[in-house]
C-alpha positions in Angstrom: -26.7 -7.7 8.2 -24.0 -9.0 5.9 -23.7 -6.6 4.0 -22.7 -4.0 6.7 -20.2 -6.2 8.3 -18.6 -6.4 5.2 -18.8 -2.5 4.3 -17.4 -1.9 7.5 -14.7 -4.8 7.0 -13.8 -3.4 4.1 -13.8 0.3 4.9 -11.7 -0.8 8.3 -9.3 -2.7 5.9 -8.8 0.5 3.8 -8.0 2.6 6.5 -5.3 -0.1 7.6 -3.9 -0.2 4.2 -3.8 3.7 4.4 -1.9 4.3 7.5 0.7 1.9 6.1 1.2 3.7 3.2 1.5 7.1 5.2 3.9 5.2 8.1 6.2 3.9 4.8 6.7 7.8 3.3 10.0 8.3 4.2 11.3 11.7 4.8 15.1 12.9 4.4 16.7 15.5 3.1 16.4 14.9 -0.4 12.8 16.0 0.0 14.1 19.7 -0.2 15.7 19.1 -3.7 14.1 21.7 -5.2 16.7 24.4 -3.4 19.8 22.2 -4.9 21.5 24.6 -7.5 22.8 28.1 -8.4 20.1 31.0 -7.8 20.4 34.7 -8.4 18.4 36.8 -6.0 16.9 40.4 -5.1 15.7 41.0 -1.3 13.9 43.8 -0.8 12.4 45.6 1.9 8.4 46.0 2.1 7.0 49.7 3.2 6.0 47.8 6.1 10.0 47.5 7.4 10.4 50.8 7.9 13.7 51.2 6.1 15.1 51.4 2.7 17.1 48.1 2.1 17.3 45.9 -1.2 20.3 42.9 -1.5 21.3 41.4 -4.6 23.7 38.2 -5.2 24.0 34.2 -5.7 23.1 31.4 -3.6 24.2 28.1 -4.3 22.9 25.0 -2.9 24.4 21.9 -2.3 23.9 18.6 -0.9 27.0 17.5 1.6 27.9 15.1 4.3 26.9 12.0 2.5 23.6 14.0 1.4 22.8 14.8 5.1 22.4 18.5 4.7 21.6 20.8 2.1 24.2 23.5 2.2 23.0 27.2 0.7 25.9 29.6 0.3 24.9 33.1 -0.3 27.1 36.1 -1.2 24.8 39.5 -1.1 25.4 43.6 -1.4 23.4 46.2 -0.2 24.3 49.4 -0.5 27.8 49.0 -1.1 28.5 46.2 2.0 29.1 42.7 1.1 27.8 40.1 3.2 28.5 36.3 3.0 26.1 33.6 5.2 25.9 29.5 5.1 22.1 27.9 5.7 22.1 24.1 6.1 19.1 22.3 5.9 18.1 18.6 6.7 15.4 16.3 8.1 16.2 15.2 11.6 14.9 11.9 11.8 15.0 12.2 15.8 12.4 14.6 15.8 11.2 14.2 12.9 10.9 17.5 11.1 12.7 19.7 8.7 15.4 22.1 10.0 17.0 25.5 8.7 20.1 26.8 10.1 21.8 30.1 9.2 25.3 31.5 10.1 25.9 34.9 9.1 29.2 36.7 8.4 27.5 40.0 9.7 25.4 38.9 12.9 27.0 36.8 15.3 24.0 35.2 15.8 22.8 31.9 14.3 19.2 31.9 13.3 17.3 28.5 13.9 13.9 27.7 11.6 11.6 24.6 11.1 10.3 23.9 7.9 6.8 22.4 6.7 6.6 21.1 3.3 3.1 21.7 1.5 1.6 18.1 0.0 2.6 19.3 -3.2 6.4 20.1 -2.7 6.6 23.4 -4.0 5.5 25.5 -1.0 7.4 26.0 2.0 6.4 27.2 5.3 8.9 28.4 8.2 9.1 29.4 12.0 12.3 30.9 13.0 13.4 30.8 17.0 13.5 34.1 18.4 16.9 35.8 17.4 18.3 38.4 19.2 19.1 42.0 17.0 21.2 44.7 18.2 20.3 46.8 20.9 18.3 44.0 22.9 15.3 43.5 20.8 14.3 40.0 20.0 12.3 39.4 16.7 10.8 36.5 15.2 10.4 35.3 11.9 7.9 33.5 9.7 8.7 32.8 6.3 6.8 31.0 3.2 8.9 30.2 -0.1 6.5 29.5 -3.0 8.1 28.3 -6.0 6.7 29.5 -9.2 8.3 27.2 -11.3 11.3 25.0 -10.7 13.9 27.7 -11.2 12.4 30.5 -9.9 10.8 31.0 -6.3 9.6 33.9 -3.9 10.5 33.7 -0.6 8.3 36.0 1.6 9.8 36.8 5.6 6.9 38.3 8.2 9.0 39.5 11.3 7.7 40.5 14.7 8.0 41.0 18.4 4.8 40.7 19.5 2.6 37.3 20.8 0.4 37.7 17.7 -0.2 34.9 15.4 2.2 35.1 12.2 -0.6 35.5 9.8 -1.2 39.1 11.7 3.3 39.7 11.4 3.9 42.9 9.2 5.4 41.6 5.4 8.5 42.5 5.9 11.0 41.5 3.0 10.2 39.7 -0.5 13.1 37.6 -2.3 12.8 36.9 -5.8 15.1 33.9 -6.6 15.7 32.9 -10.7 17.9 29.6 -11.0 21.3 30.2 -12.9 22.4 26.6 -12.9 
């Protein structure tokens, strides 16, 4: 009898000491490091777009605001336009998950993601709110960033307008992202 008392004492004891340990991990912003510097990148259109469309140019990431946000400001060209945007990302400790926001010098709308990070940092998972294109149509966007090494990622974007699940969303565009600085 004692000695299952105290294998349950001690297996109770060790699942205390483990939720500690996951209640003390404390998220912020920082936990997205691995975006923070100059990146040179190529966005191209899958066959499954439906259109001919490849962007080149530099992001550069930043922290700012007293390391609150990560700040990503990209420069692109396709096909002769030039295209600026801003994307700040952060933890939001009220409800307590990461956040992607994107302003873009061509659409006047701003395009609102969450972000899960994998256990092991270097894979990224995103849901985008629905964003409104031209003409009416509403899409929706579900992208996953995989880095490679720590200065080069892919960033793979699944867009749809259906009620599918995202794993079942048409590839749409693959970004291949090489760190300059």
């Amino acid at each position: 009898m004692w000695p299952r008392i105290l294998l349950i004492t001690v297996g109770l004891y060790a699942y205390y000491i483990e939720g500690l340990a996951t209640e003390n991990v404390q998220k912020s912003t920082e936990d997205l490091a691995m975006f923070i510097g100059k990146w040179r990148f190529t966005d191209e259109a899958t066959e499954l777009a439906g259109f001919d469309y490849t962007e080149t140019g530099i992001t550069d990431c930043r922290l700012v605001l007293q390391s609150s946000y990560l700040q990503c400001s990209t420069t692109g060209t396709s096909k002769d336009k030039t295209r600026s945007y801003f994307n700040f990302l952060n933890y939001n400790s009220i409800s307590d998950q990461y956040e992607w926001v994107g302003m873009f010098s061509n659409h006047p709308e701003k395009f609102f993601m969450t972000i899960s990070i994998a256990p092991d940092g270097k894979n990224f998972e995103m849901f985008g709110s629905p964003i409104k294109q031209k003409g009416g149509i509403t899409s929706k966007n579900w992208s996953q960033i995989k880095f490679i090494s720590s200065d080069k990622f892919i960033w793979e974007t699944r867009v749809n307008k259906s009620n599918e699940p995202p794993d079942h969303w048409p590839l749409k565009f693959i970004g291949t992202y090489t760190r300059v600085e």
